[in-house]
N, C-alpha and C positions, 0 to 999 in steps of 0.2 A: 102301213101305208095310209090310213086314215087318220093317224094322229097330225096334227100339225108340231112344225120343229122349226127351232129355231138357234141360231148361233153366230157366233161373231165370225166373220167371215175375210176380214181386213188384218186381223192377228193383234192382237195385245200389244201394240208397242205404238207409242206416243207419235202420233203423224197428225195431217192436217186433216183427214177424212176417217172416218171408221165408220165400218158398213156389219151392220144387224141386218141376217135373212131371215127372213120365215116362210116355210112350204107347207103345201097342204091343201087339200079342198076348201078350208076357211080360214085359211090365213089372213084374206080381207077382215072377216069378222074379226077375229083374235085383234087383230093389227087397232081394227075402228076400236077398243077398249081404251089404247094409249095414244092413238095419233091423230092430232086434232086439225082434221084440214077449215079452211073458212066455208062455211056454207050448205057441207056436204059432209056423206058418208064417204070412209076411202074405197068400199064395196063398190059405188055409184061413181066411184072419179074415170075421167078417162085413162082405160091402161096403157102402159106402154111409153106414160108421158112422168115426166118428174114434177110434181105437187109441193109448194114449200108448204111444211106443217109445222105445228109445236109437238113434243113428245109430255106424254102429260102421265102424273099418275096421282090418287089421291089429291085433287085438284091442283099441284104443284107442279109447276112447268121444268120438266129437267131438262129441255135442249131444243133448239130452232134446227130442223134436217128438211132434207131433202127427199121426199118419198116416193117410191113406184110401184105401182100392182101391174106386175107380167101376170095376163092371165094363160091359162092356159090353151093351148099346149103352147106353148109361146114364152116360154122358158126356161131355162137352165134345165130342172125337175122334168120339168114338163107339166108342174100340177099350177096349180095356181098360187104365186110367189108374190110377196113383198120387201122389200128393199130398202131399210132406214136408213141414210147415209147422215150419220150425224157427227159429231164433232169428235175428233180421233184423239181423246186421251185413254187410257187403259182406263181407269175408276168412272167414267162419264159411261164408256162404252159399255162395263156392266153393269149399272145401272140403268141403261135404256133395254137390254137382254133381261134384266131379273124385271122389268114390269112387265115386258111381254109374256116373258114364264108365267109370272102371276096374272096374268090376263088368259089364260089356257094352254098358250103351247110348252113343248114339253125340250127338253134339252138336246139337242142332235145328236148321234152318234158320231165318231170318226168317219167320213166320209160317207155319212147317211146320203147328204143332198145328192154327189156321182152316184149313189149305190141306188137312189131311187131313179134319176135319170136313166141309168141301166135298166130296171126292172121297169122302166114306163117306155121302153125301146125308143129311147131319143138317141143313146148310146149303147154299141156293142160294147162287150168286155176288155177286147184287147183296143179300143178306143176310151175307154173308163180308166186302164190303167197307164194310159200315155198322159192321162191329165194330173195323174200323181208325178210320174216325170217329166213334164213337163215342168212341173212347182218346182222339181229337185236341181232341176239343170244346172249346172254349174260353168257350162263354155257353148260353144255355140256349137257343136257336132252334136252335146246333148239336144239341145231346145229344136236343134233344126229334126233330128230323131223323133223327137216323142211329138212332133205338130205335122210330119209325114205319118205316123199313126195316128194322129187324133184326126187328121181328115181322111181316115180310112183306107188308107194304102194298103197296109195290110189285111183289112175287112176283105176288100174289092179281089184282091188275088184267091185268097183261102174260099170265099164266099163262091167265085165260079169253080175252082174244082172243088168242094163239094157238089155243086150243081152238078158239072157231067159225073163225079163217082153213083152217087143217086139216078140219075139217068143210068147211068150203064148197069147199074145193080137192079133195077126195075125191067128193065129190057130182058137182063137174063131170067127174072124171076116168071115176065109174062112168057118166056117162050114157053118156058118148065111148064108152067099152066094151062098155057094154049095150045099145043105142039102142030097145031091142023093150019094152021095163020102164021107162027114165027119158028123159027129155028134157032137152039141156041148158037149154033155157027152164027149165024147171020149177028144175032145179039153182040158177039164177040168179034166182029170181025173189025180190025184194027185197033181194040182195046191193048194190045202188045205196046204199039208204037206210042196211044197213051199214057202208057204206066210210064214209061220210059221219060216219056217230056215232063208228066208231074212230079218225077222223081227228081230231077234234074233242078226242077223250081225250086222243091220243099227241101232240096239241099242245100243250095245256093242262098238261100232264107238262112237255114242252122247255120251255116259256115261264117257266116258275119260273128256272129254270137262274140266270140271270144274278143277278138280286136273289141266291135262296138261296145260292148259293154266296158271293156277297160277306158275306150277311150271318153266313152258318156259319162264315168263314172270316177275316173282317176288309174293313173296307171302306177302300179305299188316300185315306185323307185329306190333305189338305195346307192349312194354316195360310197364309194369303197376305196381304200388304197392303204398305205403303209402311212405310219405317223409324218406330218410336216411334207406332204404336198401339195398340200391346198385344197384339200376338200368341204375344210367350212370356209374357206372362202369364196368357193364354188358355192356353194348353198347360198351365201351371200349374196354373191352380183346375180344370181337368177332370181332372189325372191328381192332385190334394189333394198335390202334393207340389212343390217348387222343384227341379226338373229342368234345368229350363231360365233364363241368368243372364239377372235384368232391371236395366237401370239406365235412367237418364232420357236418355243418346247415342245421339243413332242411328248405327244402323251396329253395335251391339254383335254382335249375328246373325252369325258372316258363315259360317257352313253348317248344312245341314239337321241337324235331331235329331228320330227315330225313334222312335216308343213304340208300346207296344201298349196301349190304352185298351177297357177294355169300359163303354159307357156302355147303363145299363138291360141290356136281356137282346141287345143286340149287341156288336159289337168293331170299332173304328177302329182302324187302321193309320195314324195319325196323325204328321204331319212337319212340326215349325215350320222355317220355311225364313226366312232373308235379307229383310231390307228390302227391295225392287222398287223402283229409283229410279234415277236415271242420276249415274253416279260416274268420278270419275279416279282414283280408290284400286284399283289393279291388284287387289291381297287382295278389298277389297270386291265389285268386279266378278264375282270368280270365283264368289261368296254367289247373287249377283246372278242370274247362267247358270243357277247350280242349283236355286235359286228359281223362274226360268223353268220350268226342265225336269221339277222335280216337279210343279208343275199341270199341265202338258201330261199328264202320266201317271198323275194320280192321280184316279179317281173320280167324287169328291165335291171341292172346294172351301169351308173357309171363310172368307171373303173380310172382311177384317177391316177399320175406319174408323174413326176418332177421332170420337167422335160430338161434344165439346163442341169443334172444330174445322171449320170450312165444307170443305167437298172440296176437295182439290186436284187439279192435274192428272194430278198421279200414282196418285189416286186415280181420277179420269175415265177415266184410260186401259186402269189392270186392269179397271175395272166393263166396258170396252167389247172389250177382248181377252179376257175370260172369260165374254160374253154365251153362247158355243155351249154352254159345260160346265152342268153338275149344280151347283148354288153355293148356299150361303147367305149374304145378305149381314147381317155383323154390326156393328151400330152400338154400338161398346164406348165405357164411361165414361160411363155413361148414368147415374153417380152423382152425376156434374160439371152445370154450367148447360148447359144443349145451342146450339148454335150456331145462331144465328140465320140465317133466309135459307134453309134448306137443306130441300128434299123426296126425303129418301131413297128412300123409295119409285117416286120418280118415276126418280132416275137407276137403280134397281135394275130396271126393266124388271116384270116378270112372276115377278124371284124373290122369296123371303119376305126378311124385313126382319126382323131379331129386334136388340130392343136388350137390351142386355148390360152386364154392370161385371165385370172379372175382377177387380177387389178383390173386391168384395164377396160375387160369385158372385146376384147380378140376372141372372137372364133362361136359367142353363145349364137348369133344367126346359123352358123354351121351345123353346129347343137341340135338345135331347134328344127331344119332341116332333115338332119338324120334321124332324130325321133319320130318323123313325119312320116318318112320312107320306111324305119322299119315297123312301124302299124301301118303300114300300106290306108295311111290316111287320105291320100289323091284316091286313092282306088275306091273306099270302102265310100267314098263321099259322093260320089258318082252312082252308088248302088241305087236304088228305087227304093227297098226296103232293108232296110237292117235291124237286127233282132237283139234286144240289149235285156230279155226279157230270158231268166234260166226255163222260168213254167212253161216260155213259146218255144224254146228251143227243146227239149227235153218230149213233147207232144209233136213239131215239128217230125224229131226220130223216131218214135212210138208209127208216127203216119207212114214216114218214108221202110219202115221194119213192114206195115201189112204189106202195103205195095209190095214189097218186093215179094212177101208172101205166096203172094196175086199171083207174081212174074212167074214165082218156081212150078206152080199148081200150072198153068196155064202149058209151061214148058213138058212137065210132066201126064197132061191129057186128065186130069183129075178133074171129075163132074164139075158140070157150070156152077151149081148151085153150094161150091162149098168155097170157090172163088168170091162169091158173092159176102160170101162172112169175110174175107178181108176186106172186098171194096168197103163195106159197111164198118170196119174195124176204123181205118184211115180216114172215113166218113166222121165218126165221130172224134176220132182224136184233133183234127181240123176243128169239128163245132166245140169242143171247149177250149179252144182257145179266144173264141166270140162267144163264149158265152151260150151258143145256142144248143149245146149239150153240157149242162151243169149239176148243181146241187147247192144245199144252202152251205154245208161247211166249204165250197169251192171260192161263194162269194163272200163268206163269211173270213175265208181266207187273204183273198184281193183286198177288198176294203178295212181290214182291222188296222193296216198300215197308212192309213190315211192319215189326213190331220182334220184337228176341226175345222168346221163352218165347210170343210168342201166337200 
């Protein structure tokens, strides 16, 4: 924490701006080695304000920027910070980072600058780790996620019940102590109804987990059906571009292809896989397994049919091996005369039935809609907090497991004082998820995934 660091902060790739930080008690000093303002030292400049300077090293000017000293606490860190915004080519930018190095400071770690913001309490933990996903986002359910925890949503819930379990664990510890002034009845009395409402919160917190995280994160899709109904042609008109080769042979398929699709304000993880059919084409076969394999593991399912085509068995058979999963069933070429005889809805069971034309792009709003509905996306988006976080979820249930601990002992008449070891149990599993019951390998954990300069 006394070393001054420093690192590129803007990312290695050619823009108009590239921004070298440096943190530390004397990061001004380090900084006055290379940065030549008119007149003055950049220690002595007004902070807070941006300074045009020369960037100098070995008397040779390597760049005109823009300079600032946030002093402390009064930024990012929270220690006392500078700011070289200089001219954004990759080879410029480290050589304005390799004179500062050579000028004293020392190279950042992975996410040194949040992990010392953390340790200087500008930022709780599970606010430290929203500003890694925040960087990650990729659709707006994420970004809108991880900037309801970075402005403490989540702190401000967890932070008051810890408050009253502490309270209430103090209460029964003074009565034990006191017994002439409190009673632990008294101590306990309406902690029942307590347990019961913070259970009910730190549930309601875990139970997002699944959805939100698929949906902050990508939801692991896969494209399935019988050779030649349109399945990369679906892939096609969702991702607007010929990704994927279609011709009128089946069999063209013969292994999965991977995209990353944000449709509306989520993101599929979407995999057109192999025609599902049975073949003596060794090649084909191998399409085939892996076809299998990624709906076994993917999701969601969209389950794809020749609509101006009557089923076939090989269509009966996915519709009835994929009855347990998540699936939509698509009745594509719904631009074509549709085939007589046939009640899709009937062989779909209880899933939705969306028809569709990847020519034409008929029916992907529909699409789009029911993937909405089924990650209960209206719903989860309305939440206050949602948990996209396995370490908050998994401590989340570790809390909700004392409590109910609490409930059974309480229910059971078992001494005040051993109820008190769970409230405290729940107490702590709450403060590490802020950070205010930790360890180094915990932060050392958090921040290794970071990236540099943040």
């Amino acid at each position: 924490m006394s070393d001054v660091i420093a690192a590129i902060s803007s990312g290695l790739v050619q823009s108009g701006i590239g921004i070298v930080r440096v943190s530390g008690d004397e990061a001004a000093a380090v900084c006055d080695k290379v940065v030549s303002l008119k007149g003055m030292r950049l220690r002595d400049a007004e902070p807070n304000r941006f300074h045009y300077a020369h960037i100098t090293e070995g008397g040779r000017i390597l760049d005109e920027a823009m300079v600032v000293f946030l002093k402390a606490p009064h930024s990012y860190t929270a220690e006392n910070t500078v700011e070289i915004q200089c001219h954004g080519g990759p080879y410029l930018m480290k050589q304005v980072l390799g004179a500062v190095l050579r000028a004293g400071a020392r190279p950042a770690e992975p996410g040194e600058f949040t992990k010392r913001a953390f340790l200087n309490g500008r930022l709780d933990l599970s606010q430290a780790e929203a500003v890694m996903s925040l960087i990650r986002s990729e659709n707006e359910f994420a970004r809108e996620m991880a900037m309801r925890q970075l402005r403490g949503g989540v702190s401000a819930v967890l932070q008051e019940i810890r408050r009253k379990l502490l309270h209430r664990a103090a209460g029964i510890e003074a009565a034990l102590d006191d017994p002439e002034h409190y009673t632990p009845e008294e101590m306990t009395e309406g902690l029942e109804a307590e347990l019961t409402g913070w259970l009910v919160q730190l549930k309601d917190m875990a139970d997002t987990f699944d959805n939100g995280k698929m949906i902050a994160e990508g939801i692991p899709t896969a494209i399935i059906g019988r050779p030649n109904v349109g399945k990369s042609s679906l892939l096609n008109a969702l991702l607007g571009e010929d990704r994927a080769i279609v011709t009128d042979t089946p069999g063209t398929t013969r292994d999965t292809l991977e995209e990353r699709l944000r449709l509306g304000p989520m993101t599929l993880l979407i995999s057109d896989t192999a025609g599902i059919r049975e073949t003596q084409d060794k090649i084909e076969q191998i399409g085939v397994d892996r076809a299998e394999k990624k709906a076994r593991e993917s999701d969601l399912l969209l389950l794809v049919t020749d609509g101006s085509r009557p089923l076939t068995k090989e269509d009966r058979a996915l519709l009835e091996s994929t009855k347990e999963k998540k699936r939509l069933i698509l009745v594509n070429k719904c631009d074509l005369p549709p085939a007589k005889g046939t009640d899709w809805q009937k062989s779909a069971g209880k899933n939705p039935v969306i028809h569709i034309s990847a020519r034409t792009g008929q029916g992907l709003s529909k699409l789009r809609e029911a993937i909405e509905t089924l990650y209960d996306y209206g719903e989860i988006t309305q939440k206050p907090l949602v948990v996209t976080s396995l370490r908050h979820k998994l401590l989340l249930e570790e809390a909700q497991a004392s409590l109910r601990e609490a409930q059974k002992s309480m229910a059971a008449g078992i001494p005040e004082d051993l109820i008190t070891i769970d409230l405290m149990a729940a107490y702590r599993s709450l403060g590490l998820i802020l950070g205010e019951e930790t360890s180094d390998d915990l932060i050392d954990a958090v921040f290794r995934d970071f990236c540099m300069g943040k």
